[in-house]
C-alpha positions as CSV (number, residue, x, y, z in Angstrom):
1,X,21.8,-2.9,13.4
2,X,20.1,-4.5,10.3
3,X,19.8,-8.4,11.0
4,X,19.4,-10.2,8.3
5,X,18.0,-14.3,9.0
6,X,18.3,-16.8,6.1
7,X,17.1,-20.3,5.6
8,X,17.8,-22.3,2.6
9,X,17.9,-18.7,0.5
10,X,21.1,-17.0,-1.3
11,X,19.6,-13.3,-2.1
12,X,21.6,-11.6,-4.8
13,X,24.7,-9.5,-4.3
14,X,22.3,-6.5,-5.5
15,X,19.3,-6.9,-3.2
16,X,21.2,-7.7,0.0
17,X,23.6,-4.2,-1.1
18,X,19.6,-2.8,-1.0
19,X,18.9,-4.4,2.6
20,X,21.8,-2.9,4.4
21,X,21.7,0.5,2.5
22,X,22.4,2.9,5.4
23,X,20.8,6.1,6.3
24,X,22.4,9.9,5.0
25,X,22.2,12.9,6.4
26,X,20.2,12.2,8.8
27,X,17.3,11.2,6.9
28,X,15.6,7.8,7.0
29,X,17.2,5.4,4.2
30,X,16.6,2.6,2.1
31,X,18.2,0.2,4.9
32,X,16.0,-2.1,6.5
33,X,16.1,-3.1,10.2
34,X,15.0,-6.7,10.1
35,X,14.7,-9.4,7.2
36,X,13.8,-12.5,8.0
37,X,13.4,-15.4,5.4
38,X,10.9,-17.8,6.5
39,X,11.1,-21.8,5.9
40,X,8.7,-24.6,7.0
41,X,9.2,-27.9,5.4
42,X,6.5,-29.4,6.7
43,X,3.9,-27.1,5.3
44,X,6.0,-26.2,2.5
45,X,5.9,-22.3,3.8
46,X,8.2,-20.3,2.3
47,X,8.4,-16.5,3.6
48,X,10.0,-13.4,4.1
49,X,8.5,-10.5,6.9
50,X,10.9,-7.5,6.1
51,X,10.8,-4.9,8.8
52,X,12.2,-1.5,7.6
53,X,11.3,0.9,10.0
54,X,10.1,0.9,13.9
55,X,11.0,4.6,14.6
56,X,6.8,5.5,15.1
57,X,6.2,1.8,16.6
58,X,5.8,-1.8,15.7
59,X,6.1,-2.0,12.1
60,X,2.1,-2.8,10.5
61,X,1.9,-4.1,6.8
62,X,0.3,-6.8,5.0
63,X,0.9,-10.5,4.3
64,X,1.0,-11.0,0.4
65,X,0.6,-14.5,-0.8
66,X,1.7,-14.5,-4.6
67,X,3.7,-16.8,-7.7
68,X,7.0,-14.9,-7.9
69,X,9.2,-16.1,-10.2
70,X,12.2,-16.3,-7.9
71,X,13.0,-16.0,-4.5
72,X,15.3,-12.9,-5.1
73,X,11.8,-11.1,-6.8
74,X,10.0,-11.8,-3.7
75,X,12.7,-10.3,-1.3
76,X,12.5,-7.0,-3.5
77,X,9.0,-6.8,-3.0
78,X,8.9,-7.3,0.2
79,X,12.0,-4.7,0.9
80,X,10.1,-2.3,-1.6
81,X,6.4,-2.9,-0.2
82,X,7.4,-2.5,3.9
83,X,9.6,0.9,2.8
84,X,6.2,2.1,1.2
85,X,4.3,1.3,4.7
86,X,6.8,3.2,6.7
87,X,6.1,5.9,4.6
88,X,2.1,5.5,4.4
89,X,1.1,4.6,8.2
90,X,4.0,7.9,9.1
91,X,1.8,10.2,7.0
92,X,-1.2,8.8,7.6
93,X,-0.6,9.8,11.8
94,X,-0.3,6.3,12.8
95,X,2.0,5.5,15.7
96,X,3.6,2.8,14.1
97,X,6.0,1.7,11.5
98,X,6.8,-0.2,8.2
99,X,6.7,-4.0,7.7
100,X,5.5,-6.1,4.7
101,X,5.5,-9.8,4.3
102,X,5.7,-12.1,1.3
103,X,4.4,-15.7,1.3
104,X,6.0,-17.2,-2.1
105,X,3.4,-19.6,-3.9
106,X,0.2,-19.6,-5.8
107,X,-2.7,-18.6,-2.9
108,X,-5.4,-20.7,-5.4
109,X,-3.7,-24.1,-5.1
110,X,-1.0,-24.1,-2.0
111,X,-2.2,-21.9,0.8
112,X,-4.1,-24.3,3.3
113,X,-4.1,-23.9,7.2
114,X,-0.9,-25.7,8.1
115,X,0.9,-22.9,6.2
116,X,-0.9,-20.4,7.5
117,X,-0.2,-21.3,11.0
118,X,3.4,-21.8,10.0
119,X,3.8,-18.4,9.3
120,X,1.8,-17.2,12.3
121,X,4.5,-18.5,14.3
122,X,7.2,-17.1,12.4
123,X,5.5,-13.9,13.2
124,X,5.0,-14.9,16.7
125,X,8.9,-15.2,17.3
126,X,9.1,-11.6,16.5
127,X,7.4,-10.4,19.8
128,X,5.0,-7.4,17.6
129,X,7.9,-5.5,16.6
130,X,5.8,-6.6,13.1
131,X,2.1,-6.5,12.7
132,X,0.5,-8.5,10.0
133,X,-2.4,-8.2,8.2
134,X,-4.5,-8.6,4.9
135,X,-2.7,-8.1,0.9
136,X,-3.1,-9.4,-2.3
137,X,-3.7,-13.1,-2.0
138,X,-4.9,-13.3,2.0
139,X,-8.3,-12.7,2.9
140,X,-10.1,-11.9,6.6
141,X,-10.3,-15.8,6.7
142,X,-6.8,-16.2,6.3
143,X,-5.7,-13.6,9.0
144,X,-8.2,-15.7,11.6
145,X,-6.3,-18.7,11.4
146,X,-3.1,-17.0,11.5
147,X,-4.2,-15.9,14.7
148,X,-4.4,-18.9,16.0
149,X,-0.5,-18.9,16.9
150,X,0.1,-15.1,17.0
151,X,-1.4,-12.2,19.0
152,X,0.4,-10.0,16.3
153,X,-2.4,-10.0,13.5
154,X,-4.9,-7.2,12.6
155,X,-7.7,-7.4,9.6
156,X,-10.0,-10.2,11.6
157,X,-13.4,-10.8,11.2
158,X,-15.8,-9.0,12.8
159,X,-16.7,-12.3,14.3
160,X,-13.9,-12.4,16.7
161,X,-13.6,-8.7,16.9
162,X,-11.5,-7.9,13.8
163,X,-12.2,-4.7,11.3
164,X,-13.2,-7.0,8.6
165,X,-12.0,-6.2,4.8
166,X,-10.0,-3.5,4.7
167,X,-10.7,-2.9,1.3
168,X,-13.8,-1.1,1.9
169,X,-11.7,2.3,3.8
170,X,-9.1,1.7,1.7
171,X,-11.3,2.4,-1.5
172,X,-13.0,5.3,0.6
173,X,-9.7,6.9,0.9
174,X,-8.6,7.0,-2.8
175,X,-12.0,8.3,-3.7
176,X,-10.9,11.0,-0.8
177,X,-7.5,11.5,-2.8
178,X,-8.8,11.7,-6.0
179,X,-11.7,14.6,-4.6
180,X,-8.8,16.6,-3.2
181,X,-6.9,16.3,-6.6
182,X,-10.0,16.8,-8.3
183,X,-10.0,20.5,-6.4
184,X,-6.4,20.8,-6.7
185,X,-7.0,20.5,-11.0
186,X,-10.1,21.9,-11.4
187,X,-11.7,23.7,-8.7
188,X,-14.3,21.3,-7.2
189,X,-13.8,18.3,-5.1
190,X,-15.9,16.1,-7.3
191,X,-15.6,13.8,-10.2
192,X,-19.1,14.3,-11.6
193,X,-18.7,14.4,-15.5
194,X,-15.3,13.2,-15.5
195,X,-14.0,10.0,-17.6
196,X,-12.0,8.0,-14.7
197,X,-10.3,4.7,-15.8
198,X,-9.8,2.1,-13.4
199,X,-7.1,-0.6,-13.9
200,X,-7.8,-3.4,-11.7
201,X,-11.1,-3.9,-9.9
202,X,-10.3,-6.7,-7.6
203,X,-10.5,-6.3,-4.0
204,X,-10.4,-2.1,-3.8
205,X,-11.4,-1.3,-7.2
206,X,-14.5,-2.4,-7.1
207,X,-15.7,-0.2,-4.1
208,X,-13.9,2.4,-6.2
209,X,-15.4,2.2,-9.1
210,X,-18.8,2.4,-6.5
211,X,-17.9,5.9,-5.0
212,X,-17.3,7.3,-8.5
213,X,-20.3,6.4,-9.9
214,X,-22.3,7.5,-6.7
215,X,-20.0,10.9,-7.7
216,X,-21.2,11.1,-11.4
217,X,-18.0,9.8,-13.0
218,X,-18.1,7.8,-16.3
219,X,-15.8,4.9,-15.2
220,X,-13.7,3.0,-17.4
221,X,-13.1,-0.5,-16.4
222,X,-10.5,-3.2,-17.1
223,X,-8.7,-6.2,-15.1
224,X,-7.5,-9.5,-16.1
225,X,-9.9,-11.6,-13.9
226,X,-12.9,-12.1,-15.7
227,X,-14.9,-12.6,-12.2
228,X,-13.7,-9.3,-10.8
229,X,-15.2,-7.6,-14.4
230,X,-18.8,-9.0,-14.0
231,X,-19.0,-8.5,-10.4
232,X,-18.7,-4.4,-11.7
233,X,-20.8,-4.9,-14.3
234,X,-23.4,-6.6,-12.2
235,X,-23.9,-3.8,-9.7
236,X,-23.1,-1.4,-11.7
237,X,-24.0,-2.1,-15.8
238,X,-23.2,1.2,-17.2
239,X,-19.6,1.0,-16.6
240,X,-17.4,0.5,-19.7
241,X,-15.3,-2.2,-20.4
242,X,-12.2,-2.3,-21.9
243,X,-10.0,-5.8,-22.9
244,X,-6.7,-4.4,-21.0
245,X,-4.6,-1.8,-19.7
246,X,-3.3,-0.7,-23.0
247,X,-6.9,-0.4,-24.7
248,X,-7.6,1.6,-21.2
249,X,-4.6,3.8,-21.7
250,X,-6.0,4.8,-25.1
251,X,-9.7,5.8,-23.7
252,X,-8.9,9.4,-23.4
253,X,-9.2,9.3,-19.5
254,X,-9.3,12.8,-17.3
255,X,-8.3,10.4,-14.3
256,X,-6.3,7.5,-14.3
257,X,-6.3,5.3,-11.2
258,X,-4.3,2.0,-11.5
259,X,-5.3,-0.8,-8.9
260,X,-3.6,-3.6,-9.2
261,X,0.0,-4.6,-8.8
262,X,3.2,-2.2,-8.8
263,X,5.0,-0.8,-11.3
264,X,2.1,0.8,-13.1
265,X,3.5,3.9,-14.1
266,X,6.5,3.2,-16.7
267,X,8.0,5.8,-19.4
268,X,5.3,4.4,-21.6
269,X,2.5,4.3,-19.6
270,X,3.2,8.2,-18.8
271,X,3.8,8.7,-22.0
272,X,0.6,7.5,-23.6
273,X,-1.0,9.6,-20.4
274,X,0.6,12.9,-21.6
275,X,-0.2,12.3,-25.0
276,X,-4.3,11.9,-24.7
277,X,-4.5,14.8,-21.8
278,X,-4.5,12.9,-19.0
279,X,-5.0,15.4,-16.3
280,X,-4.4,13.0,-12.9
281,X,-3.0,10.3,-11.9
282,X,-4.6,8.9,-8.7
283,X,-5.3,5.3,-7.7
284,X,-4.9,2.2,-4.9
285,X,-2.0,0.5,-6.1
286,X,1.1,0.3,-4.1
287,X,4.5,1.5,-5.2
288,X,3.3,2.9,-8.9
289,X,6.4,4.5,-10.0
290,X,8.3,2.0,-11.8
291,X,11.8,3.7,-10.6
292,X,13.3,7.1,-9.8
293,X,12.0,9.7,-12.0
294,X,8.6,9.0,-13.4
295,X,7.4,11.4,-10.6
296,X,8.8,14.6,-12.5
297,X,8.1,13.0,-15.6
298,X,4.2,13.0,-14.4
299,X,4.7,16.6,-13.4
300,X,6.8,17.7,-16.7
301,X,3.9,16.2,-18.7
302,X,1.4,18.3,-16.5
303,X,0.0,15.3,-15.0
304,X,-1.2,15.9,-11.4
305,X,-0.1,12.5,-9.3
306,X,-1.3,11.5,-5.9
307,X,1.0,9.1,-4.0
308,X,0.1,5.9,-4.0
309,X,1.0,5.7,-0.3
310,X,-1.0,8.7,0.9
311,X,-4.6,8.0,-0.7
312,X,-4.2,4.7,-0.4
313,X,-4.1,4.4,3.6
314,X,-7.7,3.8,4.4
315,X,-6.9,0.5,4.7
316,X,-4.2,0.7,7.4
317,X,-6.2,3.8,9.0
318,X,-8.8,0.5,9.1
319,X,-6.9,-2.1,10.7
320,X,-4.8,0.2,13.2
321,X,-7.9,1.4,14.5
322,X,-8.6,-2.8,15.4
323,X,-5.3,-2.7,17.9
324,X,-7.4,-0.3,20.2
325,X,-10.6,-2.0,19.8
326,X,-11.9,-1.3,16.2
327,X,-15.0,1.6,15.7
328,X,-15.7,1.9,12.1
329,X,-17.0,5.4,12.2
330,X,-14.3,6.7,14.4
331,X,-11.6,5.1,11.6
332,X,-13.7,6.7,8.8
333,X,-13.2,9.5,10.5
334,X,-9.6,9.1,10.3
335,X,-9.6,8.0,6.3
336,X,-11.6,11.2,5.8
337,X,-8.7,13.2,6.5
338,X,-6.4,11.8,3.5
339,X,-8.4,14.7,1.7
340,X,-7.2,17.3,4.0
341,X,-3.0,15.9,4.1
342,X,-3.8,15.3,-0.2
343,X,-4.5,18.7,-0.4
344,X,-1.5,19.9,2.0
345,X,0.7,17.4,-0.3
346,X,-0.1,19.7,-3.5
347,X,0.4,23.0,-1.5
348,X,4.1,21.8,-0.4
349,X,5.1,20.3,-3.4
350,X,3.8,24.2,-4.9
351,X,5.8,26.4,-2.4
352,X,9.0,23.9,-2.8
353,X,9.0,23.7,-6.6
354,X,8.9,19.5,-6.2
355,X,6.7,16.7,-7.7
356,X,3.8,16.0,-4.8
357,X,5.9,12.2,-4.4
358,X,8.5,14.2,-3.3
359,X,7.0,16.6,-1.1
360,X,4.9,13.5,0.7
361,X,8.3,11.9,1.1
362,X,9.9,14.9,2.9
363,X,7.0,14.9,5.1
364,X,6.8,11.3,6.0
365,X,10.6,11.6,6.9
366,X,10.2,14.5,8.8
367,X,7.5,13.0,11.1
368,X,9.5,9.9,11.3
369,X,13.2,11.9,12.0
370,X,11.6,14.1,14.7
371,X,9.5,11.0,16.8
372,X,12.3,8.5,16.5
373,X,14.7,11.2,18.2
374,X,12.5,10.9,21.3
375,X,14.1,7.9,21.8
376,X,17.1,10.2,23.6
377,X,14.9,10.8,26.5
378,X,15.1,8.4,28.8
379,X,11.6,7.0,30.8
380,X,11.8,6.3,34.2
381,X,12.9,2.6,34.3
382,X,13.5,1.5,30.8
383,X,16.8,0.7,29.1
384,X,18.2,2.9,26.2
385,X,17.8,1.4,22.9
């Protein structure tokens, strides 16, 4: 039964019809289990920790701190960012499910450690059936003192036995994608000699954009943060630069990997791709496809696209591993293998005459249909659910 908590908050007709969306045929749904909408006056927190799926385990996803314009925006992120992570950490082998949270505000001028510890609590009160960890706008830092009122909380520093930034497997993985793709498009598992454009070089692109030129790759650069472009350029000063995504679109790319916010991939950003031979699509970003269909309009256009969800799951691989004591090389080890599932991706969505989104979608929901049904046998002294 979805259970839905509200505090001060009115969600739209439209996104609460999205919340309670039930599951067909037996397959997992849009519907989310749990919402909660999080308010502190005191610290001025305002939050929402939207729990879609627990049918592999507690559900793990990050904590994004960001501006939205409304309140109703930041539920749909949340509900559309802890669907994703059901998805990822169920195709990435993880024994646990999706979550997201969303703290509404800007993370440069209101986030201080009363707020932060006002949300640990609120994740507290939900006994680990949610996991939290690091996004855009929260940093290792941040997930330290949120620890200091929940148990719940993975992406620590190594200081007090965390995995650290997360960023660094996560960028390791897409780099792992994009090799398999590479093979999948042109027979090698390298990008030596290949234009790659990278859109967004904030916390993962920038160890992307590392790995490719390590690879040989002539890497196209362009983000909004000024910072975040000379911190490229600074380690690595024969990378091109490029005012903004549009000017990037137009660069004649072999790869495209957008990694910043959602939403990347529109009619017109496909569009411009199929135009200038764009072979492949393949980057960190969350949720890319800007609604239902842009997937077969990649394929149609002969664009080869890597879900988002699948190469980007180093970073989950990362902080999971912290729950059992965290061991860099053994979850390396782990992010490695988005290669190997990337490739088996491709060869599905082949045999089955799908787009690869779809193809990693019927495998996450497979893997998530046949666990959850274990729940039918019943352990020696437990309840059923």
């Amino acid at each position: 039964m979805t259970d839905v908590q509200t505090s001060a908050t009115h969600p739209a007709p439209g996104v609460l019809s999205r919340i309670f969306r039930t599951e067909q045929d037996g397959a997992p749904g849009d519907g989310h289990e749990q919402v909660v909408l999080c308010h502190d006056r005191s610290s001025g927190l305002k939050a929402i920790i939207a729990i879609h799926s627990t049918a592999l385990g507690p559900a793990l996803g990050g904590t994004r701190f960001f501006p939205y314009a409304s309140e109703e925006a930041a539920l749909e992120d949340a509900l559309n960012l802890s669907r994703g992570m059901s998805y990822k950490n169920a195709l990435a082998g993880l024994d646990l499910g999706g979550g997201k949270a969303v703290i509404i505000g800007d993370p440069n001028k209101d986030k201080n450690e009363a707020m932060l510890r006002a949300y640990g609590r609120f994740v507290e009160s939900l006994r680990g059936r949610y996991i939290t960890a690091c996004d855009v706008g929260t940093y290792v830092q941040d997930m330290d003192v949120i620890a200091r009122e929940t148990e719940f909380v993975t992406g620590r520093s190594p200081e007090h036995g965390g995995a650290g930034d997360s960023s660094i497997l996560t960028a390791f993985g897409v780099f792992q994608g994009m090799r398999a793709t590479a093979q999948a498009r042109w027979g090698q598992p390298t990008l030596r000699g290949k234009r790659v454009g990278v859109a967004g070089v904030g916390k993962v692109g920038h160890y992307l954009v590392g790995h490719l030129v390590a690879d040989g790759a002539s890497v196209v650069i362009t983000d909004v943060s000024e910072a975040a472009v000379n911190r490229v350029r600074a380690a690595h000063p024969e990378v091109e630069v490029v005012a903004d995504t549009a000017a990037l679109l137009q660069a004649r790319l072999d790869v495209y990997a957008p990694c910043a916010l959602g939403g990347a991939l529109t009619d017109a950003t496909v569009a411009a791709l199929g135009e200038l031979g764009t072979a492949i699509v393949c980057g960190a970003a969350n949720n890319q496809l800007a609604h239902p269909g842009v997937e077969k309009d990649l394929a149609d256009r002969g664009i080869l696209y890597a879900p988002d969800y699948l190469v980007n799951s180093g970073g989950v691989i990362q902080v999971a591993d912290e729950i059992e004591g965290f061991n860099f090389e053994r979850a390396k080890n782990k992010a490695t293998r988005i290669f190997d599932t990337t490739l088996e991706i491709f060869t599905r969505a082949a045999s089955d005459g799908v787009p690869p989104a779809v193809a990693a979608d019927r495998l996450a929901e497979k893997r998530m249909r046949e666990i959850s049904a274990l729940r039918t046998v019943l352990l020696p002294g437990a309840r059923r659910a």
